[in-house]
C-alpha positions as CSV (number, residue, x, y, z in Angstrom):
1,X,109.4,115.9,90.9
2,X,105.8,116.2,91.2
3,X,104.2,118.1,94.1
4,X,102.1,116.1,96.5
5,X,98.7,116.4,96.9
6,X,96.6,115.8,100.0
7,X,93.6,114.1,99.8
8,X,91.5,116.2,101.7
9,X,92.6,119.2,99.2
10,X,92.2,117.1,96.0
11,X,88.7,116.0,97.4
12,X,87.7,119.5,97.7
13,X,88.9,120.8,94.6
14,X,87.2,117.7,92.7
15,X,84.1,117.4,94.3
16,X,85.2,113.5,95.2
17,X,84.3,111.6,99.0
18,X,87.4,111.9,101.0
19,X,88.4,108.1,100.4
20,X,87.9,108.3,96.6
21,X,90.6,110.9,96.9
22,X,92.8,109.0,98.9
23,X,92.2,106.2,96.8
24,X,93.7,108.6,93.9
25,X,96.7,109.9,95.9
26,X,98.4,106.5,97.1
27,X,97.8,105.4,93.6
28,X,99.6,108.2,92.5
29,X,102.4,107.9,94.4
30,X,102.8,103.8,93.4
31,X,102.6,104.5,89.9
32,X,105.3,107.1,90.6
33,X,107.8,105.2,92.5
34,X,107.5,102.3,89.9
35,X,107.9,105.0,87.3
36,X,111.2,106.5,88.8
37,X,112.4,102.8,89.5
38,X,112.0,101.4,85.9
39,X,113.6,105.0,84.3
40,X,116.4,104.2,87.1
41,X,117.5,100.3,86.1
42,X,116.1,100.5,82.9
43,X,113.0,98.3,83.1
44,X,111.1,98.4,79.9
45,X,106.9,98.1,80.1
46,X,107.6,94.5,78.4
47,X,109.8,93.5,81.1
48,X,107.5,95.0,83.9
49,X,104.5,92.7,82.1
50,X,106.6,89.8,82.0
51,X,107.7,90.3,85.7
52,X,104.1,91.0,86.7
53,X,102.3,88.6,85.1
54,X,100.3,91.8,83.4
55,X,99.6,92.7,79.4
56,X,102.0,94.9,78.4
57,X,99.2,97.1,77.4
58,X,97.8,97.0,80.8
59,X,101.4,98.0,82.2
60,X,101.4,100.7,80.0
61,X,97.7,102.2,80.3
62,X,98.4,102.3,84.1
63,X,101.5,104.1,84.2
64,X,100.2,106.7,81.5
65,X,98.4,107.7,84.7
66,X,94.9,106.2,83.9
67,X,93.7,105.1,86.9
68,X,90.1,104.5,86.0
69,X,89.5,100.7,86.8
70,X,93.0,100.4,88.2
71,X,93.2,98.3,91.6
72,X,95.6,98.7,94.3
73,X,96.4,95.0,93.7
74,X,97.8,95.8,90.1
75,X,99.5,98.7,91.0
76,X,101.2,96.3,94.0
77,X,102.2,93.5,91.4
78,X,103.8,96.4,89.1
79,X,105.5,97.7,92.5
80,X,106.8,94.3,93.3
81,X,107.8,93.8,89.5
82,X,109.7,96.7,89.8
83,X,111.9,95.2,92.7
84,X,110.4,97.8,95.6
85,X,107.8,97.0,98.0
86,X,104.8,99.4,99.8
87,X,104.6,100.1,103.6
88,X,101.9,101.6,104.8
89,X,101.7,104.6,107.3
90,X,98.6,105.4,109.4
91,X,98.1,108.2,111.7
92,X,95.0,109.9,113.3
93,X,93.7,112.4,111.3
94,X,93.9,115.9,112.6
């Protein structure tokens, strides 16, 4: 399992705004759970297209982890593809 990042941290360490890197950690953790979901049922990247509506060499470009150009809205049809769905938490920063 991969360890978790903060935002704040990765920000830091990259030199990126705070949202960017926020932007890069929920993405992260998407790609992820749609990557432990398809290994788990056996989903191939053909059958995550089909289900998704996405080129299969778009399915596969995103989860190899390149998030360049990569919108929360794709990563959400890939989640949704993959039979799981997103919630989202927010708290008051400390």
């Amino acid at each position: 399992m991969m360890k978790k990042t903060k935002p704040a941290r990765l920000a830091e360490d990259l030199g990126l705004p705070k949202s960017r890197a926020m932007e890069a950690v929920v993405k992260a953790e998407l790609i992820s759970a749609v990557l432990q979901e398809i290994d788990r049922v056996g989903i191939t990247h053909a059958d995550l297209a089909k289900r998704s509506g996405l080129a299969r060499s778009a399915v596969t470009g995103v989860l190899s982890g390149s998030l360049q150009r990569v919108t929360i809205d794709r990563i959400l049809r890939l989640v949704d593809a993959a039979g799981l769905e997103a919630h989202v938490k927010v708290r008051r920063a400390a």
